[in-house]
N, C-alpha and C positions, 0 to 999 in steps of 0.2 A: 801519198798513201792511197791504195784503190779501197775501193767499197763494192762492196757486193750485190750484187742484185737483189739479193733478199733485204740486206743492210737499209738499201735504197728505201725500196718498197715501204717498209715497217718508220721507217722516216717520215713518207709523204702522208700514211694513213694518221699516224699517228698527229702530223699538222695540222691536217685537213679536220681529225678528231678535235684540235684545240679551237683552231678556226671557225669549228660551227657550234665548239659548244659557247665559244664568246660573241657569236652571232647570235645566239639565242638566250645568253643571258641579257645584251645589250634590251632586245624585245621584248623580255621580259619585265627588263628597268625602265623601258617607255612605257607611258601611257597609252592608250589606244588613241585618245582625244587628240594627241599629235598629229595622227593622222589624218583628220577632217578636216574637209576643205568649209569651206563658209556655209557652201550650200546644202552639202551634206546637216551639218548642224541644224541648220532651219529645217531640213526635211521630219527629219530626228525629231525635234520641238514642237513642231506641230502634230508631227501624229502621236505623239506621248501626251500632249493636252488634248488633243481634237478626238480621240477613239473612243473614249469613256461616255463620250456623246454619244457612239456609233452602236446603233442595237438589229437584228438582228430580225428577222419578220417573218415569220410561218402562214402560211397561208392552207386552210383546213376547211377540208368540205365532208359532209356527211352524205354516204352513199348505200344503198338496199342492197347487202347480197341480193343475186339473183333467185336462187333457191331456198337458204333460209330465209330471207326476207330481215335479217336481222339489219340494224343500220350502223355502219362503221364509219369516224371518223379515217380520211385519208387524206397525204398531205395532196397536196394542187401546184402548190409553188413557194419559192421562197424568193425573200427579196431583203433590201438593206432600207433604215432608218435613221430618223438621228431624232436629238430630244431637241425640242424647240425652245422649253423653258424648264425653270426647276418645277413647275406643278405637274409634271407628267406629259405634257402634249408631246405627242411626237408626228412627227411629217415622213410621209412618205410618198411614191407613186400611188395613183387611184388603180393601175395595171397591175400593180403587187397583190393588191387586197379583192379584188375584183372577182365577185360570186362566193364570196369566203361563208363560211358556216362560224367559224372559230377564226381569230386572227392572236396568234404565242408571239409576243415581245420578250426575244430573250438577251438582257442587258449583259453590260460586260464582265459584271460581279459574279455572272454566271445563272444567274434568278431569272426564271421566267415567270412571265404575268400574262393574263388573256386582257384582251386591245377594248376599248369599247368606242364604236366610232364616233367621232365626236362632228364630223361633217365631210364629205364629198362631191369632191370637182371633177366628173370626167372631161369637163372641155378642155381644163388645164391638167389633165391627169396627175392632181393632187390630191391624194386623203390626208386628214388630219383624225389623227386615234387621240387615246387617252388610256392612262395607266395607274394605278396607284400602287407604288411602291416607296420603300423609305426616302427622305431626304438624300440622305448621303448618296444615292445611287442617282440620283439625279442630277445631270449639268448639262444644262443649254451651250448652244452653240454663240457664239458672237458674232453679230451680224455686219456684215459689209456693204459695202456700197457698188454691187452691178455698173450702175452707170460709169461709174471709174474705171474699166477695165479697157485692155487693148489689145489689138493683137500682139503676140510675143509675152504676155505677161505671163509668170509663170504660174499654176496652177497644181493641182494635188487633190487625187480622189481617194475616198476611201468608201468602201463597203464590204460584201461579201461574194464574189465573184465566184460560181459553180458551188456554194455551203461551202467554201474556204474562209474561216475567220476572221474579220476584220483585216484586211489587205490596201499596202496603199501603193498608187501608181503616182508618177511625176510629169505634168508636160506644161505646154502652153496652151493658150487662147491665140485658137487656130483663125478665128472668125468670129463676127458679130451679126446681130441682128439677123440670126437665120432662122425659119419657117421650118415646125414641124406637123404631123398631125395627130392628134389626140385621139384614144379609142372609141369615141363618139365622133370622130372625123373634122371636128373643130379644127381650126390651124393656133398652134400657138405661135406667138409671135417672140420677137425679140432674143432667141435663144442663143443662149452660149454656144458653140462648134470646138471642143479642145479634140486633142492628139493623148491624152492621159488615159491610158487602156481601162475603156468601159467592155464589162464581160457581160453574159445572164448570170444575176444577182445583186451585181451593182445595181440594180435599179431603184432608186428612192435613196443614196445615200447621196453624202454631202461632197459637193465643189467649194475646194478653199483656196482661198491665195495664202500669198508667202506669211502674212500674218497672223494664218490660222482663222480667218473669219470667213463666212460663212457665203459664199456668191453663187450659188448656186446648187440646184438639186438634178443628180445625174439619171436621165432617163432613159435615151435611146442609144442605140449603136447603129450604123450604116454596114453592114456586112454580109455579103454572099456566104461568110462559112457561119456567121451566126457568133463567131468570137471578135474580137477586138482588132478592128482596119486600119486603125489611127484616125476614126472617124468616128466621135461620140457628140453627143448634145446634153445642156445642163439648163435648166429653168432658172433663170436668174432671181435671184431672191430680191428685188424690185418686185417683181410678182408677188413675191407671196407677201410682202409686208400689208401688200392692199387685200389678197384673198381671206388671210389666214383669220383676221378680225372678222372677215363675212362668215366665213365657216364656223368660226367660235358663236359668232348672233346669230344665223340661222342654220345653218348646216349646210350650205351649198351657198354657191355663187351668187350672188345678189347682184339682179343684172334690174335697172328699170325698162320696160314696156312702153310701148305705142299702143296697144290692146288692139292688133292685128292676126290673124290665120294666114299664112303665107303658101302658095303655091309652091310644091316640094322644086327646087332646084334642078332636078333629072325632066320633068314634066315642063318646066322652061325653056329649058334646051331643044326637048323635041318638038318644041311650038314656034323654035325660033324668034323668042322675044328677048330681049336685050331689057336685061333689069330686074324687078322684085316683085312679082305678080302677087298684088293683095287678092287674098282667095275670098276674105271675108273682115269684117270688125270685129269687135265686142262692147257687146251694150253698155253704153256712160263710162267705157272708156277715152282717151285723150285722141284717136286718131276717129272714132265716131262726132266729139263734139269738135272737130276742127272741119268735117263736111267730106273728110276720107270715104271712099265704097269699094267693095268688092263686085267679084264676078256676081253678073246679072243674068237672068233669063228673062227673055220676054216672053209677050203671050203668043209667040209663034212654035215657044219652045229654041229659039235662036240664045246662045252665049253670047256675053258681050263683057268682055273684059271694063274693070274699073281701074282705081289706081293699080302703076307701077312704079315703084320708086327705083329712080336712077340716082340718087345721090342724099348724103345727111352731110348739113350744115357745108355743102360745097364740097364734098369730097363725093369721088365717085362709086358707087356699088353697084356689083354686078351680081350676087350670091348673096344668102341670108349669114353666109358666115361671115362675109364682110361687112355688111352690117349688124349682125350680133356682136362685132367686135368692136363697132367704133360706139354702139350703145353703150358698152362695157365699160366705155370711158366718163359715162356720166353718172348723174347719181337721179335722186327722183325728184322732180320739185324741176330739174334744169330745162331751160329751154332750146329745141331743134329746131333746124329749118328741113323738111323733107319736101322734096323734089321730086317730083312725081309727071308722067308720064299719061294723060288722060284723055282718051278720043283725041289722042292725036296733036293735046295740046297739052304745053308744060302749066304745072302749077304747083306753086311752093306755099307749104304749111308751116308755121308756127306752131310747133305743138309742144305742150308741158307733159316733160314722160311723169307718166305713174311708177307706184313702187308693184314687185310682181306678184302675182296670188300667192299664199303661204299656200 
């Protein structure tokens, strides 16, 4: 028996019709969840628990028309948060909030609240706000353990990248213990290095690992265009476990003192001296009764340099920022060995740091 070509044709259409519509009922009788690989699922689970933490940061400055002279607030910047605990604390960059008039925390219920600061660290470009808002809108994040991580581990950022809503990216822990500099030029130390696309806006929001706990806080990008290179950095929350209590008791960094004036750094360099030029003491401070001096004049009007410190407790410095960091490691009441450099002869101090002037 022949068939027709049209015969044909109205056959295959009509096949093809039954074929996809039992292709698409099959998809419709699976679950989606069939679909997901392991990893997918964890990605899913964690940003489904970890976002409700993730708030949202405005940054507002009050500026004079020119003409009327009237004064309008304007926004400056935005950046990303997260809440630290259920009493409202929330952590962000200190580069986010930086020169703010107003700072709008707008959570994920949709509510916004104005910030009040509750204390800042430009060495570590950490601010710590505060907000009062209801209970239920509030969930801290759970904290991790920094020191456990490796390279390859996988990691998970989330913030608000260009004022796009809560967004999350996927990578790993590219690197460790890498040096960045803070807006006050500080070096921080210890930093996370992932490939998990940090944009502008991400800045101050949360690095998690696969458990959804909390290892870090994303601050910089490496990029010539300004967007995301596969090269960001994340403040390990190691850091902040020790900062975040400073800044809740005093409001900044609680670092103890030698009660020294220190020759600026650039001024060292151009005198070609290798080390820490004390410029001066302070009165019944630790580094005056230990028989420390600064720079002298005599009666000829001649300068005559005093201590230099080349080292604390055997380690070497050459910059006050490296020794503002290895201070940062003590408390007050502890005891240093400073190394110093004086007419040409070494001498080492015993000295008990003070706590710093409120």
């Amino acid at each position: 028996m022949k068939w027709s070509w049209l015969t044909l044709m109205t056959a295959a259409v009509l096949t093809a019709a039954l074929l996809s519509g039992t292709a698409k009922d099959n998809a419709r009788e699976a679950p989606a969840v069939d679909f997901l690989t392991d990893d997918e699922r964890n990605n899913i689970a964690v940003f489904q628990a970890a976002s409700p933490s993730v708030v949202f940061v405005t940054n507002t400055q009050l500026r004079r028309q020119r003409f009327s002279l009237n004064v309008m607030e304007i926004p400056q910047g935005s950046g990303t948060g997260f809440l630290w605990d259920q009493s409202g604390l929330i952590v962000t960059n200190f580069h986010v909030v930086y020169a703010a008039n107003k700072i709008t925390i707008t959570l994920q219920s949709g509510n916004s609240y104005e910030a009040e600061v509750v204390g800042l660290s430009a060495e570590k470009d950490i601010a710590l706000l505060s907000i009062d808002a209801p209970d239920e809108d509030l969930q801290g994040l759970p904290l991790g353990d920094s020191s456990a991580l490796a390279v390859g581990r996988k990691v998970m950022a989330i913030g608000n990248p260009f004022a796009l809503d809560t967004s999350l990216t996927v990578g790993v822990v590219s690197a460790l213990n890498r040096e960045i500099k803070s807006l006050s030029n500080r070096t921080i130390k210890n930093v996370i290095q992932t490939d998990a696309a940090i944009n502008p806006g991400n800045s101050g929001g949360p690095l998690l690992n696969s458990k959804g706990e909390l290892i870090g806080v994303n601050t910089s990008i490496v990029s010539p265009s300004g967007a995301s290179a596969g090269i960001g950095f994340a403040i390990p929350v190691a850091t902040l476990k020790i900062l975040i209590p400073q800044l809740l008791k005093y409001g900044r960094l609680y670092r103890p003192v030698l009660g020294i004036e220190t020759m600026s750094d650039s001024w060292s360099r151009r005198l070609n001296i290798k080390g820490i030029v004390v410029f001066s003491v302070k009165k019944d401070y630790p580094a005056e009764q230990a028989g420390m001096v600064g720079v002298r004049e005599d009666r000829r009007g001649k300068i005559h340099l005093g201590d230099v410190i080349i080292a604390i407790d055997d380690e070497p410095v050459s910059n006050e920022d490296g020794m503002l960091s290895l201070l940062e490691q003590h408390q007050p009441g502890d005891s240093v060995k400073i190394t110093s450099l004086r007419d040409e002869t070494i001498v080492n101090y015993d000295i008990v740091l003070a706590q710093p002037e409120s």
